[in-house]
C-alpha positions as a LaTeX table, in Angstrom:
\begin{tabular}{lrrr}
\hline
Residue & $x$ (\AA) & $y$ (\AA) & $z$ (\AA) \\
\hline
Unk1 & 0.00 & 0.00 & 0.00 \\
Unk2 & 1.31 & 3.43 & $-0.73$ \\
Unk3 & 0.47 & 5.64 & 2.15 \\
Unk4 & 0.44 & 9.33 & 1.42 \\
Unk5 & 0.65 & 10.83 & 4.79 \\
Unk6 & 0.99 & 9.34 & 8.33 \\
Unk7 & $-1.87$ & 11.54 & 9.37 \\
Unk8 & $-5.34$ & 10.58 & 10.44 \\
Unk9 & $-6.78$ & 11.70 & 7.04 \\
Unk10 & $-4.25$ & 9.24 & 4.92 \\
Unk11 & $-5.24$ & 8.41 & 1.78 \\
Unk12 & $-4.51$ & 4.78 & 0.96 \\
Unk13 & $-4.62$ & 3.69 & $-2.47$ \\
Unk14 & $-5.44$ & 0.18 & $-3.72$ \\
Unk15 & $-2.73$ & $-2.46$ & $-4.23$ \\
Unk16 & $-3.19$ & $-4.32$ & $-7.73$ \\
Unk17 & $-4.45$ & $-8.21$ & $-7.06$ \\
Unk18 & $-3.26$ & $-10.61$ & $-9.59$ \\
Unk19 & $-6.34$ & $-12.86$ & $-10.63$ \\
Unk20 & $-4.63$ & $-15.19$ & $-12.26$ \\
Unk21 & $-2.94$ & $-16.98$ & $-8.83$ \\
Unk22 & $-5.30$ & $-17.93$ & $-6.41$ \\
Unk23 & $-4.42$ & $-17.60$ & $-2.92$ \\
Unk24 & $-4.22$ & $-20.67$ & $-0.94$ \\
Unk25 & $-6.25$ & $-21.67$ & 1.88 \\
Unk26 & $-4.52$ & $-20.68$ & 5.06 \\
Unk27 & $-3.78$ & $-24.45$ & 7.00 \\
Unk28 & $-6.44$ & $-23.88$ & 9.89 \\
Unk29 & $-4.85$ & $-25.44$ & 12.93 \\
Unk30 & $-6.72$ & $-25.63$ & 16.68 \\
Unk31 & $-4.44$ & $-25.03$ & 19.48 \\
Unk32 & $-4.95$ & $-26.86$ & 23.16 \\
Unk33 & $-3.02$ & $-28.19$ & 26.20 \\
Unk34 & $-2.70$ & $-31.58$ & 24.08 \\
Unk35 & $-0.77$ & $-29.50$ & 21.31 \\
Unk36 & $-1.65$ & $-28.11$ & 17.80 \\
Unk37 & $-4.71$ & $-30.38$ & 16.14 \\
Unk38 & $-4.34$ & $-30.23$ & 12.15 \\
Unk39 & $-7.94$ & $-29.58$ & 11.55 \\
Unk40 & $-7.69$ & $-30.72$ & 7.49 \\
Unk41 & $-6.36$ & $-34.47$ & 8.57 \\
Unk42 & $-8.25$ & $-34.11$ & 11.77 \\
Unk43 & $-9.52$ & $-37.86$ & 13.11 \\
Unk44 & $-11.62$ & $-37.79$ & 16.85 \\
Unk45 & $-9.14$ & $-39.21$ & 20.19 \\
Unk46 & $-10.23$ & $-42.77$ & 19.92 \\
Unk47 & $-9.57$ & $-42.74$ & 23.68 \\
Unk48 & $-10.33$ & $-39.78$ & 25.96 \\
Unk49 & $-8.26$ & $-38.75$ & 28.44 \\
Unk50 & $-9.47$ & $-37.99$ & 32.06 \\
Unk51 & $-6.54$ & $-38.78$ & 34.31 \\
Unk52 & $-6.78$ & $-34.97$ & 34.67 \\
Unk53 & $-9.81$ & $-34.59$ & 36.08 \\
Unk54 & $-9.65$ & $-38.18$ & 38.39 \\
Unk55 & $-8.07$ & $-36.10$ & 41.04 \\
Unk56 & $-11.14$ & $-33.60$ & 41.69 \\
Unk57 & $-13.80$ & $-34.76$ & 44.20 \\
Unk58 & $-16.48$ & $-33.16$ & 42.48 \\
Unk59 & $-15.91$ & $-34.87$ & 39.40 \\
Unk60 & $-15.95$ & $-38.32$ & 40.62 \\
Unk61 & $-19.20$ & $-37.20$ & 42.52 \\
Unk62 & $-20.65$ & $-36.40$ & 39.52 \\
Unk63 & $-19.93$ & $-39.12$ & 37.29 \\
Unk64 & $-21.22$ & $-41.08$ & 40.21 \\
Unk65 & $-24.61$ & $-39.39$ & 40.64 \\
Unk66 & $-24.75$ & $-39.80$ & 36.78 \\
Unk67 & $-24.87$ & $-44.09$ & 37.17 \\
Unk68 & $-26.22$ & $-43.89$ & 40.62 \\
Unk69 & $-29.14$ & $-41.84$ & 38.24 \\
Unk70 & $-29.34$ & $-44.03$ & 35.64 \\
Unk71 & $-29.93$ & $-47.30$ & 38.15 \\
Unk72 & $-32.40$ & $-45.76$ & 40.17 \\
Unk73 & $-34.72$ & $-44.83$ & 36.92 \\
Unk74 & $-33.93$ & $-48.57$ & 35.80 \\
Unk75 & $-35.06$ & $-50.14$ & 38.93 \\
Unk76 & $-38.50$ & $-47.92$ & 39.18 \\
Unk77 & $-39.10$ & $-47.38$ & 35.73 \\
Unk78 & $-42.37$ & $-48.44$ & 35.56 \\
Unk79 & $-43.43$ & $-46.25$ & 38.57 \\
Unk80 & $-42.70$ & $-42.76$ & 37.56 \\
Unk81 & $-40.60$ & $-42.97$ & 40.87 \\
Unk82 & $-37.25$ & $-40.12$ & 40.04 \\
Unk83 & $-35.30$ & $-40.11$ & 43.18 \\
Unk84 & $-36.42$ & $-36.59$ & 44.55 \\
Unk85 & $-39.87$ & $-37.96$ & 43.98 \\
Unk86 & $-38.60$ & $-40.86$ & 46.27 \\
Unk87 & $-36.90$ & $-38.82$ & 49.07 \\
Unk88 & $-39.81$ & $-36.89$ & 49.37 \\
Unk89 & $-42.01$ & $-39.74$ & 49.65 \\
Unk90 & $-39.73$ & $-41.44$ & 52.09 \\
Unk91 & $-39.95$ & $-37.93$ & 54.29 \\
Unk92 & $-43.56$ & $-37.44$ & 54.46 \\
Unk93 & $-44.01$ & $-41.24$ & 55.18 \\
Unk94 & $-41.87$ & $-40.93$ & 58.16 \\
Unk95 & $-43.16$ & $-37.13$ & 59.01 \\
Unk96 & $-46.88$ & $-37.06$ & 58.39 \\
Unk97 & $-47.85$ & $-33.27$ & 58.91 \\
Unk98 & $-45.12$ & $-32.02$ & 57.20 \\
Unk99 & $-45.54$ & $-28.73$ & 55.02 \\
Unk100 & $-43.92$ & $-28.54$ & 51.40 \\
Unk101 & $-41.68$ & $-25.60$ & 52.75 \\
Unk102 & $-40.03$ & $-28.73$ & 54.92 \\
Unk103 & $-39.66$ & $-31.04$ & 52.12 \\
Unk104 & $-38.18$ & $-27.53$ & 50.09 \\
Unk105 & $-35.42$ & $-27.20$ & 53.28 \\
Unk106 & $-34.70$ & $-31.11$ & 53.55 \\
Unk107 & $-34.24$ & $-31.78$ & 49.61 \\
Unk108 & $-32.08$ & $-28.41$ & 49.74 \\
Unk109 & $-34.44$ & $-26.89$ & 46.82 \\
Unk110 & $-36.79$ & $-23.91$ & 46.24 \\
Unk111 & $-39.62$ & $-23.45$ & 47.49 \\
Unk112 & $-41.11$ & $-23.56$ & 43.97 \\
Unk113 & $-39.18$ & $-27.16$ & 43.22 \\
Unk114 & $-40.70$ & $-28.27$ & 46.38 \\
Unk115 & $-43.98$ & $-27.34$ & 44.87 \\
Unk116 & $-43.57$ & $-28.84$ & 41.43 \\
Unk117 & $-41.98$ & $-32.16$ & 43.54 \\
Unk118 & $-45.10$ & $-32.24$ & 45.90 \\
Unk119 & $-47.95$ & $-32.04$ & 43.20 \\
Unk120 & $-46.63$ & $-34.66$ & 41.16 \\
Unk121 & $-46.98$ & $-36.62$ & 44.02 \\
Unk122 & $-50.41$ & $-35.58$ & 44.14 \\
Unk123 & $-50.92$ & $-36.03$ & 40.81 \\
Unk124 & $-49.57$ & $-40.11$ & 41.22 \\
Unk125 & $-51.95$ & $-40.25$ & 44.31 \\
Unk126 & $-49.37$ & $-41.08$ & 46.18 \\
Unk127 & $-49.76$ & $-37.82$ & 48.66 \\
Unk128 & $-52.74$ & $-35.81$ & 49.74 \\
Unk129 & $-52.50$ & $-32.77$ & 51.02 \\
Unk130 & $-54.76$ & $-31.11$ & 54.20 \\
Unk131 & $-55.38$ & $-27.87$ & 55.11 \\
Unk132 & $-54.01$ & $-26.30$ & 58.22 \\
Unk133 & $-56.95$ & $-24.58$ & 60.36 \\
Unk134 & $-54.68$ & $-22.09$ & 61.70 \\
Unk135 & $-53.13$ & $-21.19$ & 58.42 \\
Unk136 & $-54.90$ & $-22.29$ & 54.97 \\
Unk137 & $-52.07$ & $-21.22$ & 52.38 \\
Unk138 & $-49.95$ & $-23.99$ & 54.15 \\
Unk139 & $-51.25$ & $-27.89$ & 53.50 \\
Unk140 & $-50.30$ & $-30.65$ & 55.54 \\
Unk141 & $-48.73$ & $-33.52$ & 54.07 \\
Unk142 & $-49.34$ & $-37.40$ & 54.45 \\
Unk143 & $-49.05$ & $-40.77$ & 51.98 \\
Unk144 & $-52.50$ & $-41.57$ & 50.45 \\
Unk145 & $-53.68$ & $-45.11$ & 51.24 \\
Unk146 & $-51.88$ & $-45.86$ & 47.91 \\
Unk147 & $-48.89$ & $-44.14$ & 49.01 \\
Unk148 & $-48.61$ & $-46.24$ & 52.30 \\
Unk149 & $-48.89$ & $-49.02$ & 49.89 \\
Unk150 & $-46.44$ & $-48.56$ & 47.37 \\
Unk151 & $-43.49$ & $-46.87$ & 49.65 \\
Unk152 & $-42.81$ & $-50.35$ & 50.77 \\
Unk153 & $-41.78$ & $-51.59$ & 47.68 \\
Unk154 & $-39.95$ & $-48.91$ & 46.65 \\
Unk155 & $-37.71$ & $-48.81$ & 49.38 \\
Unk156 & $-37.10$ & $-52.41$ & 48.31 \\
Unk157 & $-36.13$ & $-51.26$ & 44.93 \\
Unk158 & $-34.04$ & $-48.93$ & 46.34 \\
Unk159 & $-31.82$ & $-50.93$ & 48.58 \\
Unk160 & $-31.64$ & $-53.71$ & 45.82 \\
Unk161 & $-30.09$ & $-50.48$ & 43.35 \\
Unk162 & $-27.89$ & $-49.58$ & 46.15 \\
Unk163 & $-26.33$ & $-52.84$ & 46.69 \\
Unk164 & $-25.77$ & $-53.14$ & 42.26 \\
Unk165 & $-24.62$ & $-49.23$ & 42.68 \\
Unk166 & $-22.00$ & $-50.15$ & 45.67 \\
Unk167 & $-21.18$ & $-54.02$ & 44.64 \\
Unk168 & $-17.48$ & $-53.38$ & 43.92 \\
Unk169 & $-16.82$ & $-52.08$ & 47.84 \\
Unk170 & $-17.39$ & $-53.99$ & 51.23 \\
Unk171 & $-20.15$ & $-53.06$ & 53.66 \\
Unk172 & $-17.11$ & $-51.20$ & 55.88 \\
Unk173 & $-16.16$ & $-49.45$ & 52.94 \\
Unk174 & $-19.28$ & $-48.18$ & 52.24 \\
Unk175 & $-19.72$ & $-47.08$ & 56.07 \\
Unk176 & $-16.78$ & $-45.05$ & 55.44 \\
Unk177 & $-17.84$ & $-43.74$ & 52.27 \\
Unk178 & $-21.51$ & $-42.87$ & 53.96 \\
Unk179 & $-19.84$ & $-41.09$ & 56.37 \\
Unk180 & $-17.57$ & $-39.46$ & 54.69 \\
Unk181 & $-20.64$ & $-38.37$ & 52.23 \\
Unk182 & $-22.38$ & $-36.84$ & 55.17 \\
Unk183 & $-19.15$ & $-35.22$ & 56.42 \\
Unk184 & $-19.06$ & $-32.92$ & 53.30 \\
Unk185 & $-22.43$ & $-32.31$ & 53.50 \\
Unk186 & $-22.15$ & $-30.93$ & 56.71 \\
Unk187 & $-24.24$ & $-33.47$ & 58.04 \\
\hline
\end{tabular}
């Protein structure tokens, strides 16, 4: 480019292109901590790597909950039972008279989840819900006959998932592991 003046009102004029010669394709290349990835001969890691992350507690805990998950939908399947829908079934079976805003603290969720989580139940007719004379915006909550019922067997289901989930450790090592679960909970 020929510049005229270095001032802020330069005038640049045009360099000639020569169509004849087409310009190449810059090489596109990806840079990473693994190196630089030749994206024209690229070919997907047919192994991933994740010694990196094995060292971090929270990602072991959450490949964990991700198959602990997956069993518990396989073992209830057929009941619409998720495993909040569980724990909350399990706590007003052994709390009758408890309010959703209980359930909401317990589960650690909002108010709103504990809502959503609550009429489901409802809605399965596994729960009914009674008013409070003193205060009617706030419902009491017990198992429906149904409820009673069916919590039986899915605690059944549950501990048989459990013992598949925690097959490859002894009963002391999962007392340890329970523990130390409830340690970093703050429990």
């Amino acid at each position: 480019m020929n510049i005229m003046n270095n001032s802020s009102n330069a005038v640049r004029k045009p360099r000639a292109v020569d169509k004849a010669a087409p310009v190449p394709a810059p090489k596109r290349q990806m840079v990473g901590h693994g190196g630089v990835i030749d994206l024209h001969a690229y070919a997907a890691p047919q192994v991933l790597r994740t010694e990196q992350m094995e060292a971090y507690v929270g990602y072991l805990v959450r490949r964990l909950d991700n198959k602990i998950y997956a069993s518990f939908l396989q073992s209830l399947a057929e009941e619409e039972i998720t495993p909040a829908r569980f724990t909350a079934l399990s706590i007003i079976g052994a709390n009758p008279g408890v309010r959703q805003v209980d359930i909401a603290r317990a589960l650690d969720v909002a108010r709103p989840a504990a809502l959503k989580l609550v009429n489901q139940l409802v809605d399965l007719g596994l729960v009914e819900t009674h008013p409070i004379p003193s205060d009617k915006r706030i419902g009491a909550l017990a198992l429906s006959a149904k409820g009673q019922a069916k919590l039986g067997a899915y605690e059944q289901a549950v501990r048989d998932h459990e013992s598949r989930i925690c097959s490859a450790i002894s009963e002391q090592e999962r007392a340890t592991l329970t523990r130390i679960l409830g340690k970093l909970l703050g429990d």
